[in-house]
DRENDO-1510 file (C-alpha; in Angstrom, 1 decimal, always signed):
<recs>
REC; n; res; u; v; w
REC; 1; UNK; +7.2; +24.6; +13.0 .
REC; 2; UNK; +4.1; +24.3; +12.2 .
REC; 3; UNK; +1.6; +20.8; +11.1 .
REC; 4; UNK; +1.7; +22.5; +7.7 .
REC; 5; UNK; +5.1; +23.7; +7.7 .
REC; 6; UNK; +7.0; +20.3; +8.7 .
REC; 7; UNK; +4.9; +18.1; +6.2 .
REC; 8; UNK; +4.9; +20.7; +3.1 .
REC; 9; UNK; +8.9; +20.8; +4.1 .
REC; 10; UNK; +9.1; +16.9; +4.0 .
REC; 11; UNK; +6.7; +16.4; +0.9 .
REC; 12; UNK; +8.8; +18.7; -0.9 .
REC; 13; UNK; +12.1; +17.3; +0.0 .
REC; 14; UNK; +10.2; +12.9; -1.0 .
REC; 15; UNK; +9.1; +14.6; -4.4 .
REC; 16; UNK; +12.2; +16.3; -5.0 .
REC; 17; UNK; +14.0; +13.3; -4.3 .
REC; 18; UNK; +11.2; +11.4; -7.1 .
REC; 19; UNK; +12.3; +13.7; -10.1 .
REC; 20; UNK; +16.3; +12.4; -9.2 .
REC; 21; UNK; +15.1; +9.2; -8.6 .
REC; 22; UNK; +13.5; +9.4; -12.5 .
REC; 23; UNK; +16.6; +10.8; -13.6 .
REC; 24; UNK; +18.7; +8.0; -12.4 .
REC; 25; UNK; +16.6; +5.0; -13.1 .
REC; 26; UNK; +15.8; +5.9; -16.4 .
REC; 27; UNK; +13.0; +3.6; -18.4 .
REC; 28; UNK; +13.6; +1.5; -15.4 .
REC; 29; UNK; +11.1; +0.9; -11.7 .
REC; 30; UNK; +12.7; +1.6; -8.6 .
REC; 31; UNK; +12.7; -1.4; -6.2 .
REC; 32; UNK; +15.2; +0.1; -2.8 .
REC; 33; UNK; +17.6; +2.5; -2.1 .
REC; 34; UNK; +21.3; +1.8; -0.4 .
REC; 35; UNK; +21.1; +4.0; +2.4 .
REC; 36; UNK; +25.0; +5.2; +1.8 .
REC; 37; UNK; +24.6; +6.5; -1.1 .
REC; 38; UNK; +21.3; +6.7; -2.6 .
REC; 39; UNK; +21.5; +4.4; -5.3 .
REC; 40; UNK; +18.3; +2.2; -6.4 .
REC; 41; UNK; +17.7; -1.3; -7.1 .
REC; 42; UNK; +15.8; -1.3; -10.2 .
REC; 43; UNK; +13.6; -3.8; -12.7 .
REC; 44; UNK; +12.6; -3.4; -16.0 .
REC; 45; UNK; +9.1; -4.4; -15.7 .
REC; 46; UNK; +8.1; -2.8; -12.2 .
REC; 47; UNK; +7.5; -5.9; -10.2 .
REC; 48; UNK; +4.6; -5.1; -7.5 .
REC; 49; UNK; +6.2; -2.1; -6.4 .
REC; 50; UNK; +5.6; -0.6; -10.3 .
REC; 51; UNK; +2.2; +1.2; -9.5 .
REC; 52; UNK; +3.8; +3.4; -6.7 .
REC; 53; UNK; +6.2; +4.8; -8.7 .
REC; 54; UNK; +4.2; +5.9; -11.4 .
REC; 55; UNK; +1.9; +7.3; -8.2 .
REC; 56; UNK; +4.9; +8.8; -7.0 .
REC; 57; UNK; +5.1; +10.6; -10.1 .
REC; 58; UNK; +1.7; +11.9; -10.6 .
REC; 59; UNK; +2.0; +13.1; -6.7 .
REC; 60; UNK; +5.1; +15.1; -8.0 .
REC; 61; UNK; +3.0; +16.1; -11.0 .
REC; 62; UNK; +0.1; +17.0; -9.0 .
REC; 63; UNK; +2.2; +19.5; -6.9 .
REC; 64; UNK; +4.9; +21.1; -10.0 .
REC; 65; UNK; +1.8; +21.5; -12.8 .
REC; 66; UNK; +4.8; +20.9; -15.2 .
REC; 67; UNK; +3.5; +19.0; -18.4 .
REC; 68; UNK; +7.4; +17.1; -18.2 .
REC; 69; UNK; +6.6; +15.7; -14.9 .
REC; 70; UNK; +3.0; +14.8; -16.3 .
REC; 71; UNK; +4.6; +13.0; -19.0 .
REC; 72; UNK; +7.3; +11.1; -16.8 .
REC; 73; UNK; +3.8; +10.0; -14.7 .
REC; 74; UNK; +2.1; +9.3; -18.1 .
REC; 75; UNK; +4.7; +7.2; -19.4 .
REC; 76; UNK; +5.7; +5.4; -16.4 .
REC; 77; UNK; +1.8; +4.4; -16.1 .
REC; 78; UNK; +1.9; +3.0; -19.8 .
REC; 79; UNK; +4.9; +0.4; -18.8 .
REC; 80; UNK; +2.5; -0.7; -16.4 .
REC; 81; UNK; +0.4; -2.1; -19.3 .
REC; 82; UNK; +1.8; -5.7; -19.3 .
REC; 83; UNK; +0.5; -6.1; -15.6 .
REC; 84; UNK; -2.7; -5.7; -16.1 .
REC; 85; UNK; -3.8; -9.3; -17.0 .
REC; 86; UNK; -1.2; -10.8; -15.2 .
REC; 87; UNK; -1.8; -13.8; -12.7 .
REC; 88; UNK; -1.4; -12.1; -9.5 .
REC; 89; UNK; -3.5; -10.4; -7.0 .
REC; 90; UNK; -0.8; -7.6; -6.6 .
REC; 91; UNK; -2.1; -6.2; -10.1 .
REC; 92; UNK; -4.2; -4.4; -7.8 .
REC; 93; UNK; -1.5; -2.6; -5.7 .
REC; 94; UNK; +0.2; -2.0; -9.8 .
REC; 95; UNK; -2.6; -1.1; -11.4 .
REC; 96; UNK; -4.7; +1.0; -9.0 .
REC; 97; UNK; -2.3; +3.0; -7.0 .
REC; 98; UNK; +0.1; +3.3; -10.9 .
REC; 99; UNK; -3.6; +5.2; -12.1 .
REC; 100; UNK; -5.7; +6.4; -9.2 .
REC; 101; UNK; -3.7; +9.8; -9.0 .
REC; 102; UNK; -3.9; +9.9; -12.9 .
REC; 103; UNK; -6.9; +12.8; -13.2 .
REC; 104; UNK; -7.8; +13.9; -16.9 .
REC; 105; UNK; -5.2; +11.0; -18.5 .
REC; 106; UNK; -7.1; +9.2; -21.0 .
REC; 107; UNK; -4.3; +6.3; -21.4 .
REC; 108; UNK; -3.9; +5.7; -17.4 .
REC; 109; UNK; -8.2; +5.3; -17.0 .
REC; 110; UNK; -8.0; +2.8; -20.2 .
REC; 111; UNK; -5.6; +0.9; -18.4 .
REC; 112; UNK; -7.3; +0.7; -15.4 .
REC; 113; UNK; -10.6; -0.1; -16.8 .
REC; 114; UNK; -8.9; -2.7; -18.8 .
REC; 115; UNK; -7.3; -4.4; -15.3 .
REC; 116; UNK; -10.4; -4.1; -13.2 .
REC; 117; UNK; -12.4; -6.2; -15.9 .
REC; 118; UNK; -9.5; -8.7; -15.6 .
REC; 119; UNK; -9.2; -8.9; -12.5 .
REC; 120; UNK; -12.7; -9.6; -12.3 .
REC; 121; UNK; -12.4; -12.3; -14.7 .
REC; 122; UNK; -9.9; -13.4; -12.4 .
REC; 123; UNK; -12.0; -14.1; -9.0 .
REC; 124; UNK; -13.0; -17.8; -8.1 .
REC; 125; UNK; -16.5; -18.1; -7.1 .
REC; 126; UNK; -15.7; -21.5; -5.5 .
REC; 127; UNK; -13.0; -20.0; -3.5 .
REC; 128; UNK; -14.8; -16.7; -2.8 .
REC; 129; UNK; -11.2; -14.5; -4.3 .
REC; 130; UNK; -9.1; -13.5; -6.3 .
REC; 131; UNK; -6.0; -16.6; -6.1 .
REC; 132; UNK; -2.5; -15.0; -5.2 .
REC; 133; UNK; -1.4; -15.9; -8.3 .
REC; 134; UNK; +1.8; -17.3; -10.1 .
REC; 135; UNK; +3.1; -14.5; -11.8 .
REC; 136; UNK; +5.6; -13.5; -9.2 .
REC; 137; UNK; +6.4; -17.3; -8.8 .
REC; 138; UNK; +5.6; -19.7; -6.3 .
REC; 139; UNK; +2.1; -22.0; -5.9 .
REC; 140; UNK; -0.7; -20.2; -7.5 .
REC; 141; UNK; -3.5; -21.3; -4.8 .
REC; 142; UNK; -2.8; -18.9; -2.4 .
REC; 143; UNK; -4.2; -15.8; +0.1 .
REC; 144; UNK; -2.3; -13.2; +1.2 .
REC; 145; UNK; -2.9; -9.7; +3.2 .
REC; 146; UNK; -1.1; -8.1; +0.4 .
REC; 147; UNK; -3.1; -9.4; -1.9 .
REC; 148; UNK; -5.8; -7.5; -1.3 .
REC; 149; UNK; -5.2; -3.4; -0.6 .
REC; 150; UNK; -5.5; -1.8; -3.9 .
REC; 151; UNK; -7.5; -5.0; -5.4 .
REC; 152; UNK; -9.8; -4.1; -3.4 .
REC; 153; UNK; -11.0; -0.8; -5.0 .
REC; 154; UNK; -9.8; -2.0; -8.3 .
REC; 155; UNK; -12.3; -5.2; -8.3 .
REC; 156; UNK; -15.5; -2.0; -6.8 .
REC; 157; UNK; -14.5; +0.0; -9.9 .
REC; 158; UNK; -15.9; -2.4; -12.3 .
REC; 159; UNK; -19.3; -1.8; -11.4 .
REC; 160; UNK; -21.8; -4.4; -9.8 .
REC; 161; UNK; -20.0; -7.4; -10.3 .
REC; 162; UNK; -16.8; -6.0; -9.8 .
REC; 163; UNK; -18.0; -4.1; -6.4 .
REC; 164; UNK; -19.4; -7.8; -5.3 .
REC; 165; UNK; -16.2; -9.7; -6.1 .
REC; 166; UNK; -14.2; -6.9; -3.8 .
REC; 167; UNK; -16.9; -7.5; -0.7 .
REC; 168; UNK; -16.0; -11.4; -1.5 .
REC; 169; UNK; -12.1; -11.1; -1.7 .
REC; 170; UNK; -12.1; -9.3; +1.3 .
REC; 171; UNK; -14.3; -11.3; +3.4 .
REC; 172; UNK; -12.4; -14.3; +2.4 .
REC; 173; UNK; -9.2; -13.0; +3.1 .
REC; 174; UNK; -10.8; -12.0; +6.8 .
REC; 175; UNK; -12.1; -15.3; +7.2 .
REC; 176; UNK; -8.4; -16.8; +6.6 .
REC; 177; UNK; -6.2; -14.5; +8.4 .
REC; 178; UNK; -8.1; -12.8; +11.2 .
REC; 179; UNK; -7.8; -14.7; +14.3 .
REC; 180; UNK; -10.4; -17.6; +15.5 .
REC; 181; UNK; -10.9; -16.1; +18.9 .
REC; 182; UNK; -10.8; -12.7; +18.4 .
REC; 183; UNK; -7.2; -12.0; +19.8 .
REC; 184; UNK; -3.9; -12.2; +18.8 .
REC; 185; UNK; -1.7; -11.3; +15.3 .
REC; 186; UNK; -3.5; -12.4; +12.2 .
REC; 187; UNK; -2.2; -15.2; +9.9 .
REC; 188; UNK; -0.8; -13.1; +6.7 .
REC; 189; UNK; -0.4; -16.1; +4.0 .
REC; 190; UNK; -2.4; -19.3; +3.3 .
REC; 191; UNK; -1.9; -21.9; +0.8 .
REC; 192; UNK; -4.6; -23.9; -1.0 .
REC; 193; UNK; -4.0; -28.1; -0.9 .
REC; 194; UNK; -6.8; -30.2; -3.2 .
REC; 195; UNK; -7.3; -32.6; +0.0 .
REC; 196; UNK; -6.7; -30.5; +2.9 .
REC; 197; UNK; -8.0; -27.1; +2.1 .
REC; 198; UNK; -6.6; -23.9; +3.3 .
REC; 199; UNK; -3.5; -24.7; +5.5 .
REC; 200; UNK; -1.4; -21.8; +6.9 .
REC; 201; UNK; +1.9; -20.8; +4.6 .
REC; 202; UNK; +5.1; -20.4; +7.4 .
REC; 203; UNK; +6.4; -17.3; +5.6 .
REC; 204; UNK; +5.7; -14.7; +6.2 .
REC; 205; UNK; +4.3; -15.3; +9.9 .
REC; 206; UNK; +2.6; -13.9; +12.5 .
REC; 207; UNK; +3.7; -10.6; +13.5 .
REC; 208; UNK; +4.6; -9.2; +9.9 .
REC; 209; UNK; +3.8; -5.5; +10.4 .
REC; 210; UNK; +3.3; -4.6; +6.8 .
REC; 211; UNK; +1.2; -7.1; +6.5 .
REC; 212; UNK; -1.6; -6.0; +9.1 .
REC; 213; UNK; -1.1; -2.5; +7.2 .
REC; 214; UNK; -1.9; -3.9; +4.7 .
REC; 215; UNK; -4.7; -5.3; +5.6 .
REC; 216; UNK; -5.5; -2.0; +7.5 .
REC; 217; UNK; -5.7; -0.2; +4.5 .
REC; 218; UNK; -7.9; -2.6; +2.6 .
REC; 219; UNK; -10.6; -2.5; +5.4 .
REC; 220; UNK; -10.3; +1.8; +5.6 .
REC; 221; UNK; -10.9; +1.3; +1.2 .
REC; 222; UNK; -13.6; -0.9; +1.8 .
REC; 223; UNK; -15.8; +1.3; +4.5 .
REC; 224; UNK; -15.2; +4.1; +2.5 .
REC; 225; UNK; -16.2; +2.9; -0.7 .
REC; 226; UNK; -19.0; +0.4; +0.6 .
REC; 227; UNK; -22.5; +0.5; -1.6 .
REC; 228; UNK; -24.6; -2.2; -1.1 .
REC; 229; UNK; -25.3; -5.2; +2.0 .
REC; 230; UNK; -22.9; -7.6; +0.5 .
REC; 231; UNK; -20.2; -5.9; +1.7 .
REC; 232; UNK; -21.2; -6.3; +5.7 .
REC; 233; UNK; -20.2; -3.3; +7.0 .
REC; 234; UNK; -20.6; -4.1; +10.2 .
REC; 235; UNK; -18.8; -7.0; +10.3 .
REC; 236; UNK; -15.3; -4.8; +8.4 .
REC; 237; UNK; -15.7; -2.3; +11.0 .
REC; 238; UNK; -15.2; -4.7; +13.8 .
REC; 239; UNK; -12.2; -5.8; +12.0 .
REC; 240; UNK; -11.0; -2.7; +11.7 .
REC; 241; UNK; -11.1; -2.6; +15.6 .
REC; 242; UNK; -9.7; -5.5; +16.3 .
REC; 243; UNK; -6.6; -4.7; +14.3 .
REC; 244; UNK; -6.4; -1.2; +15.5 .
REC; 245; UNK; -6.5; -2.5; +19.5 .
REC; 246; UNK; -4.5; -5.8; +18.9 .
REC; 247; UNK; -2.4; -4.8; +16.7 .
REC; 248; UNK; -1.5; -1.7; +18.7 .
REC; 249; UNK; -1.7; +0.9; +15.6 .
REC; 250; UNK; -3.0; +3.3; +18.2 .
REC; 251; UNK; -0.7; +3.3; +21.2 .
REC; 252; UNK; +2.2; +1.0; +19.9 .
REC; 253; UNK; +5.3; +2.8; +18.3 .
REC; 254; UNK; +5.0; +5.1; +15.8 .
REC; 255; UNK; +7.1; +3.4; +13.5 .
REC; 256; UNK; +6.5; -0.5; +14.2 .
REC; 257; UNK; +9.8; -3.3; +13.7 .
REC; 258; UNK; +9.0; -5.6; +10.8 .
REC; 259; UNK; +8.7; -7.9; +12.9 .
REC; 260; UNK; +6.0; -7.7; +15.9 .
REC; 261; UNK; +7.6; -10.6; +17.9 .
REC; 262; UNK; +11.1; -9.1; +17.4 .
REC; 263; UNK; +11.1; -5.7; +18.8 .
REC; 264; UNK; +14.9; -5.0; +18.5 .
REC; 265; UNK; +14.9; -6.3; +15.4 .
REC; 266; UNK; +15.0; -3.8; +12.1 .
REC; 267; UNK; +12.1; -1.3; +12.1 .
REC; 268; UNK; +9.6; -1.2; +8.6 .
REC; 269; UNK; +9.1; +2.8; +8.0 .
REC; 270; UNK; +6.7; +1.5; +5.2 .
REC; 271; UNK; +4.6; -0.5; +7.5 .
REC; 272; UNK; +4.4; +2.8; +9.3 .
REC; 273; UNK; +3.5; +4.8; +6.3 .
REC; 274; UNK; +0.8; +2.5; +5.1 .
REC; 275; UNK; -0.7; +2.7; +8.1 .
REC; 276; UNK; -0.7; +6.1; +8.2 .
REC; 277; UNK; -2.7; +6.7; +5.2 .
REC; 278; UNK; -4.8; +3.9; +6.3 .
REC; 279; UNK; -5.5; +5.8; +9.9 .
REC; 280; UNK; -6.2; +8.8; +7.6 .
REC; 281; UNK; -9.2; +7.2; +5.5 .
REC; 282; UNK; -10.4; +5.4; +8.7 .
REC; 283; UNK; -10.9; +8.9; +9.8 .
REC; 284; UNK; -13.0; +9.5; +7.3 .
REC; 285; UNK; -15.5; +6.7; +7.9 .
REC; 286; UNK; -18.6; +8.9; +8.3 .
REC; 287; UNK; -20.1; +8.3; +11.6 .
REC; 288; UNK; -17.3; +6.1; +12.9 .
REC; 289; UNK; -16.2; +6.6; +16.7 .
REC; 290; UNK; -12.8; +6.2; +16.1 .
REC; 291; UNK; -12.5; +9.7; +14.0 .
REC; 292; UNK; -10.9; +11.6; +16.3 .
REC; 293; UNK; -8.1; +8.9; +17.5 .
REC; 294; UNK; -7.3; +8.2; +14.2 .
REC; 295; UNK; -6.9; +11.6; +12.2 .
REC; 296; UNK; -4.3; +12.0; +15.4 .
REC; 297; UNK; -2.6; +8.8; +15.9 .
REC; 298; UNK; -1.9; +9.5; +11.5 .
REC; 299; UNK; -0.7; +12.8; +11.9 .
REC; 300; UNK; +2.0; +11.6; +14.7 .
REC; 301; UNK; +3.3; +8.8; +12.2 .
REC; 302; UNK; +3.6; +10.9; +9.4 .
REC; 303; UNK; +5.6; +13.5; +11.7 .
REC; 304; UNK; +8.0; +10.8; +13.3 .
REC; 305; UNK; +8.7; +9.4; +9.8 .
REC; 306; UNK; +9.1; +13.2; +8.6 .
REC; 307; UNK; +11.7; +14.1; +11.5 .
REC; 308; UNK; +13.4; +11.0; +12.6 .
REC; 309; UNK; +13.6; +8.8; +9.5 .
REC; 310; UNK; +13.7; +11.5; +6.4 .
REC; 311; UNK; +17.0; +12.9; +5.0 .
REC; 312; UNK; +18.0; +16.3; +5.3 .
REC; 313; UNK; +19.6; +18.4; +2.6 .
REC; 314; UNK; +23.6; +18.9; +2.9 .
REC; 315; UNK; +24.6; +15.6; +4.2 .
REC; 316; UNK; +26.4; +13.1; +2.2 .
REC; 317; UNK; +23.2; +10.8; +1.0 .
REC; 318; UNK; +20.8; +12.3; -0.8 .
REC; 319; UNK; +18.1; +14.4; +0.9 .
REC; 320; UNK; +14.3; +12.9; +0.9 .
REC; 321; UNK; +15.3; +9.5; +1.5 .
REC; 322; UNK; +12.7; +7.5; +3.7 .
REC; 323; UNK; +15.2; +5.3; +5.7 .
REC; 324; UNK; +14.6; +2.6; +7.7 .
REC; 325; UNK; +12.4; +0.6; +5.7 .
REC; 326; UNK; +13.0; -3.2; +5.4 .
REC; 327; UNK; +12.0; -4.8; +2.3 .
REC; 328; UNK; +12.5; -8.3; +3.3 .
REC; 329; UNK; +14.0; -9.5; +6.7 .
REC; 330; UNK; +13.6; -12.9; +6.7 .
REC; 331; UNK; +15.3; -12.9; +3.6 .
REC; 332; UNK; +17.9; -10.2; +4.4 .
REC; 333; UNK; +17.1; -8.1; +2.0 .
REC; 334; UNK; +17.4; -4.3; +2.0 .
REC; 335; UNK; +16.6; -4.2; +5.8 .
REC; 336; UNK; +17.4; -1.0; +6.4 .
REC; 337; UNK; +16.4; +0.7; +2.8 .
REC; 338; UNK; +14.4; +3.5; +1.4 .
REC; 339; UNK; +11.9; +1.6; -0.3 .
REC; 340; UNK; +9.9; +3.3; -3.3 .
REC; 341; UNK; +6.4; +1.6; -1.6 .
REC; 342; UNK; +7.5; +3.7; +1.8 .
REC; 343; UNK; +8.0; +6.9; -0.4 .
REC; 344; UNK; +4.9; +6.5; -2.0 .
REC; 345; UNK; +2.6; +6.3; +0.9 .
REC; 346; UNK; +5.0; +8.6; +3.3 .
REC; 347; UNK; +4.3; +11.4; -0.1 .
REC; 348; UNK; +0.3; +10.3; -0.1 .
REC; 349; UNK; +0.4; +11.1; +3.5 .
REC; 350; UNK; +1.6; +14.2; +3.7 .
REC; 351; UNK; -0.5; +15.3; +0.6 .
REC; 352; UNK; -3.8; +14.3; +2.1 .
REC; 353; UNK; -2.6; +16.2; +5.3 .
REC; 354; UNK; -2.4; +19.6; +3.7 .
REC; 355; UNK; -5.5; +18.7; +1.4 .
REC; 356; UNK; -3.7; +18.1; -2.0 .
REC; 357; UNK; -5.0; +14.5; -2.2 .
REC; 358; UNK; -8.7; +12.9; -1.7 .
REC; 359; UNK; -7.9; +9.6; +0.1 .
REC; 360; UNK; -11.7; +8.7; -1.0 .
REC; 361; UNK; -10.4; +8.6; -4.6 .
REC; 362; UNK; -6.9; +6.7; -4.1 .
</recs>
């Protein structure tokens, strides 16, 4: 089969499996799926994950044209509402990806507008971010890679202050998690103490997969959307590298365990699919000598993830299912789940590989 016949195959089967998903969960977010049966963990107010399901349903309106499936995106977008002054940096993963795909809806560019200008009311000047927040509970001084994909281009959208606060979150965040010495995993979470500053948070450690796509992605948003000196372009493409070589997303597996230290351990098809998109807009880094490398290494992910991890129709689970994704190990939470995050990015993927999505505008 063809590259275009195996990924309009599997992003047909992920958005089919979205409009059953909508019809099961209702006025309800999608958190994980059991991977017996199909059957989602859900919230009522969307959580962090809220913003990819609403993407996931303006990718599935994208590709049907149906005004229902526009207004299943529309709506889902509206519940986001609540987020968007919310004290937490993962407003930007709700509140970007939830509108990004939203082209022509009134409502969803409102509500992002309305975020971005809160978010940046929301940076610290003396701490050079955006704090992790305490919406989600837990201490409110914190830094984390997750923190700051989607934030990222939320902050740039409000124009010149908002474009410097994003250089500033960023380059904070670098400062914090990349490595002193240039080698090894980057340090995902930090917590801030009034007397001894920044001290390093235990969970999650080291070796968190997602986490480095994560922080992947941000850096591929940031050279793509960069506009003025303060954003040191220079210094994010050397980043880039150094979590493209130590971090192995070049030659390591195609679909990385949660857990870098623990390679028999449960494997994180989202981490796999973030980084896939992230590989993807990296390749589109005008000028940048890693093109080539990257447009390839993305296209192998998506196709593993597509063949090896993606359910077929006529078995006895629901077909589309991204498997394999593991929402929290150290917790022991849906380890071995379809995750609506994973579906998201494995459906933004795949669009962006047949041309149906511009990865410079989401």
């Amino acid at each position: 089969m063809t590259a275009v016949g195996w990924a309009e195959e599997a992003l047909g089967l992920v958005l089919r499996r979205a409009g059953e998903t909508s019809e099961q969960v209702g006025d309800r977010f999608p958190l994980y799926a059991d991977p017996a049966d199909g059957r989602w963990t859900t919230t009522g107010r969307g959580s962090w994950t809220g913003g990819f399901w609403a993407g996931l349903l303006w990718l599935r309106a994208g590709r049907t044209g149906s005004d229902a499936d526009r207004t299943a995106a529309s709506a889902a977008t509206a519940r986001l509402a609540p987020w968007a002054e919310a004290d937490t940096a993962t407003r930007g993963l709700i509140l970007w990806y939830g509108t990004a795909l939203a082209a022509g809806d009134a409502a969803a560019r409102a509500l992002r507008e309305r975020a971005a200008k809160a978010a940046v009311g929301a940076f610290d000047p003396a701490l050079g971010l955006v704090p992790w927040g305490a919406a989600l509970g837990g201490a409110r001084l914190r830094a984390r890679t997750d923190g700051v994909p989607g934030l990222v281009t939320l902050l740039a959208s409000a124009g010149p202050e908002g474009q410097a606060a994003a250089a500033a979150h960023l380059h904070s965040h670098l400062d914090l998690c990349l490595p002193r010495e240039g080698a090894g995993r980057p340090r995902p979470a930090w917590r801030r103490d009034e007397t001894r500053g920044w001290t390093a948070d235990a969970d999650p450690a080291p070796g968190w997969t997602r986490g480095e796509a994560w922080l992947l992605l941000a850096l591929a948003d940031a050279l793509l959307l960069a506009q003025s000196p303060s954003w040191r372009t220079d210094r994010l493409a050397r980043a880039a590298e150094l979590l493209l070589t130590d971090c192995a997303m070049l030659v390591g597996p195609l679909v990385p365990p949660t857990d870098a230290h623990r390679p028999d351990g449960p494997l994180d098809t989202s981490a796999a699919a973030i980084t896939a998109v992230a590989l993807l807009k990296l390749a589109r880094v005008p000028g940048a000598a890693w093109s080539t490398a990257c447009a390839s290494r993305a296209e192998a992910v998506l196709h593993r993830l597509a063949q090896d991890h993606l359910t077929r129709p006529g078995g006895t689970r629901p077909a589309g299912m991204l498997l394999d994704g593991c929402y929290d190990a150290h917790g022991g939470t849906a380890v071995r789940h379809e995750l609506v995050w994973g579906d998201f990015f494995l459906a933004l993927g795949l669009a962006a590989l047949l041309g149906r999505a511009d990865l410079r505008r989401v």
